[in-house]
C-alpha positions in Angstrom: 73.3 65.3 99.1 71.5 68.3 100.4 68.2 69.0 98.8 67.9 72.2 96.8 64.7 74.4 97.6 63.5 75.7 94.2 59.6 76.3 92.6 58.6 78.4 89.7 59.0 82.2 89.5 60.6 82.6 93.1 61.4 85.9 93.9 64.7 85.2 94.7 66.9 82.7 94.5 70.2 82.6 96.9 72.5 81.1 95.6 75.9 79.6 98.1 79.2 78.1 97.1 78.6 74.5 98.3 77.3 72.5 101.1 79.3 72.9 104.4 79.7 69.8 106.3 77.2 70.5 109.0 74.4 71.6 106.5 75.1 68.1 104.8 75.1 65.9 108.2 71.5 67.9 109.4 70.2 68.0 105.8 69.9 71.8 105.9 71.0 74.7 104.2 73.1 77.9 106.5 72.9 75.1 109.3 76.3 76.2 111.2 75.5 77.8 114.2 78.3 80.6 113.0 76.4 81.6 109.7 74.2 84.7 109.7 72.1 84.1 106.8 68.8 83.6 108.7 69.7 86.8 110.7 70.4 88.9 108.1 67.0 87.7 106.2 64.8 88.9 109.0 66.6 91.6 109.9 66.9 92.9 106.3 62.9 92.7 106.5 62.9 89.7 103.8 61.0 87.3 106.6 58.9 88.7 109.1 61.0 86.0 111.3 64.6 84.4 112.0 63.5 81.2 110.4 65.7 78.0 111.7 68.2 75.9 109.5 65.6 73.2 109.8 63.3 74.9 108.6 65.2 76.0 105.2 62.2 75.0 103.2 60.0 77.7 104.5 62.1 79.8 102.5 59.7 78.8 99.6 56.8 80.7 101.5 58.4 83.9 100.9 59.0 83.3 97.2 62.8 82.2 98.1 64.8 79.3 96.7 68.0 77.8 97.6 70.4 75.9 96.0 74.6 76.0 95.4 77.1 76.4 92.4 78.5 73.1 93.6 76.7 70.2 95.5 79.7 68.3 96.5 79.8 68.9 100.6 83.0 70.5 101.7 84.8 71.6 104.9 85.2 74.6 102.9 85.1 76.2 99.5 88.6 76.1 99.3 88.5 72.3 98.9 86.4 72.9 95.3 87.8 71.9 92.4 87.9 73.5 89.0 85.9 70.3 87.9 83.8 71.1 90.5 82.9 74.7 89.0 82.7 73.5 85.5 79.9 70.8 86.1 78.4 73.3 88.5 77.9 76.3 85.9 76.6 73.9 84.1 73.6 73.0 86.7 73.1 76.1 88.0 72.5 77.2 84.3 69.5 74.8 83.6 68.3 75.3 86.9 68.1 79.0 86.5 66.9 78.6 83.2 63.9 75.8 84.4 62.5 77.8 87.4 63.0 81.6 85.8 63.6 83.3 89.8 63.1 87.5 89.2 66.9 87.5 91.2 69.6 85.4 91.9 71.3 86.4 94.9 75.1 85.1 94.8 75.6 84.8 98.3 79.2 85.3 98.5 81.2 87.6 95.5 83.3 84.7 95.1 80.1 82.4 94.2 79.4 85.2 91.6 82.9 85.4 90.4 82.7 81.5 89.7 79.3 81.3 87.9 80.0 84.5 85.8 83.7 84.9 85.1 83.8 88.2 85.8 86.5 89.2 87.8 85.6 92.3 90.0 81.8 92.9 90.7 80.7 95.6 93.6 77.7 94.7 95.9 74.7 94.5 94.6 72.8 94.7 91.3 74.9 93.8 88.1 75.2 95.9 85.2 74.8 92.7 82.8 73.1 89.5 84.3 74.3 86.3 83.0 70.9 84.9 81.9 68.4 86.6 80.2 65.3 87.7 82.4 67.0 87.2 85.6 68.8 89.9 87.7 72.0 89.0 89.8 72.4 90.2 93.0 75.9 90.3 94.9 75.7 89.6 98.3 78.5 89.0 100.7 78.8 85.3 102.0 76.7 84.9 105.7 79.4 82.8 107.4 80.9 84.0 110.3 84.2 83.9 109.1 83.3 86.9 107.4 84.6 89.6 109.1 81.9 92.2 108.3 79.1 93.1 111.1 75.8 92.1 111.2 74.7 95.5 110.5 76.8 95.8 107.2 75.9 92.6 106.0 71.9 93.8 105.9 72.7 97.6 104.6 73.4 95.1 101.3 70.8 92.2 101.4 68.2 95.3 102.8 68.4 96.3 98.8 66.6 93.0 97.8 64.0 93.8 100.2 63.2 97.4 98.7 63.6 96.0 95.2 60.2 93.4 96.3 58.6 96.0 97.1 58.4 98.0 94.1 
C-alpha cells in the first residue's frame, strides 16, 4: 500500500483519487512519468523546486501532505468501486479531522465530487467546505491524460500559492 504523507497543521493537503499502478510498484505518490503534479507545484511557486516522485515525502518540508480518497491501487479510477468510496469518505474524514491541514486540495473535481457529494463545483475555493476549519480547494487532476496545458493547470493551483502568502 502506498504510504500517505500527513503531519499536523500542513498547510495543504492534496488529496488524489487512488494509487495508480506505477506509484504503487515505486512506492511513490504522482510517480508516472505522464503526470504533472511536481511541475505544476514548482511552477505554481508552491516549491522553490520540481521535486522527484521519490522524493514525495519532501512534500512535508513545505507544509504539504499527501494522501487519496481510496488506497486500493488501480489502473485507473474507473476501476473504483462504490464500496471503494464509501470506506474511503470514511478515512479521509478521520484523517482530515486528526491532522486539521488549513486546505485540502482535491486534486481532480471528480475526487471532490466523491468526498463531498456535490455535484457541480468550479475551480478553486468552495463556498461550503465539508469539515469544519478546513478549506477545500478544487484543482484539476495532474495526469497527463488531462487535456489541459501546463500553463492552465498552474493559473488554478497558482491560487493556493497566493492564499500562503497572505
Amino acid at each position: 500500500m502506498l504510504p500517505d504523507h500527513l503531519d499536523h497543521q500542513l498547510k495543504i493537503l492534496f488529496i488524489g483519487f487512488n494509487p495508480g499502478l506505477q506509484s504503487e510498484n515505486e512506492g511513490h505518490h504522482y510517480a508516472n512519468p505522464t503526470n504533472r503534479f511536481y511541475s505544476v507545484l514548482k511552477e505554481a511557486g508552491l516549491t522553490d523546486r520540481k521535486l522527484l516522485p521519490e522524493e514525495d515525502h519532501k512534500l512535508l518540508e513545505y507544509g504539504y501532505g499527501l494522501t487519496n480518497i481510496v488506497d486500493r491501487p488501480t489502473r485507473g479510477a474507473a476501476d473504483l468501486t462504490s464500496d471503494d468510496y464509501t470506506k474511503g469518505r470514511e478515512q479521509l474524514s478521520e484523517k482530515i479531522r486528526l491532522y486539521k491541514p488549513k486546505v485540502n486540495c482535491f486534486v481532480g473535481k471528480g475526487v471532490y465530487q466523491k468526498f463531498s457529494g456535490v455535484r457541480k463545483a468550479e475551480w478553486g475555493f468552495q463556498p461550503v467546505n465539508q469539515i469544519d476549519g478546513v478549506q477545500d480547494f478544487v484543482a484539476p487532476s495532474t495526469s497527463g491524460l488531462v487535456r489541459m496545458t501546463l500553463e492552465e493547470l498552474v493559473e488554478i493551483y497558482r491560487h493556493l500559492s497566493t492564499m500562503l502568502k497572505k
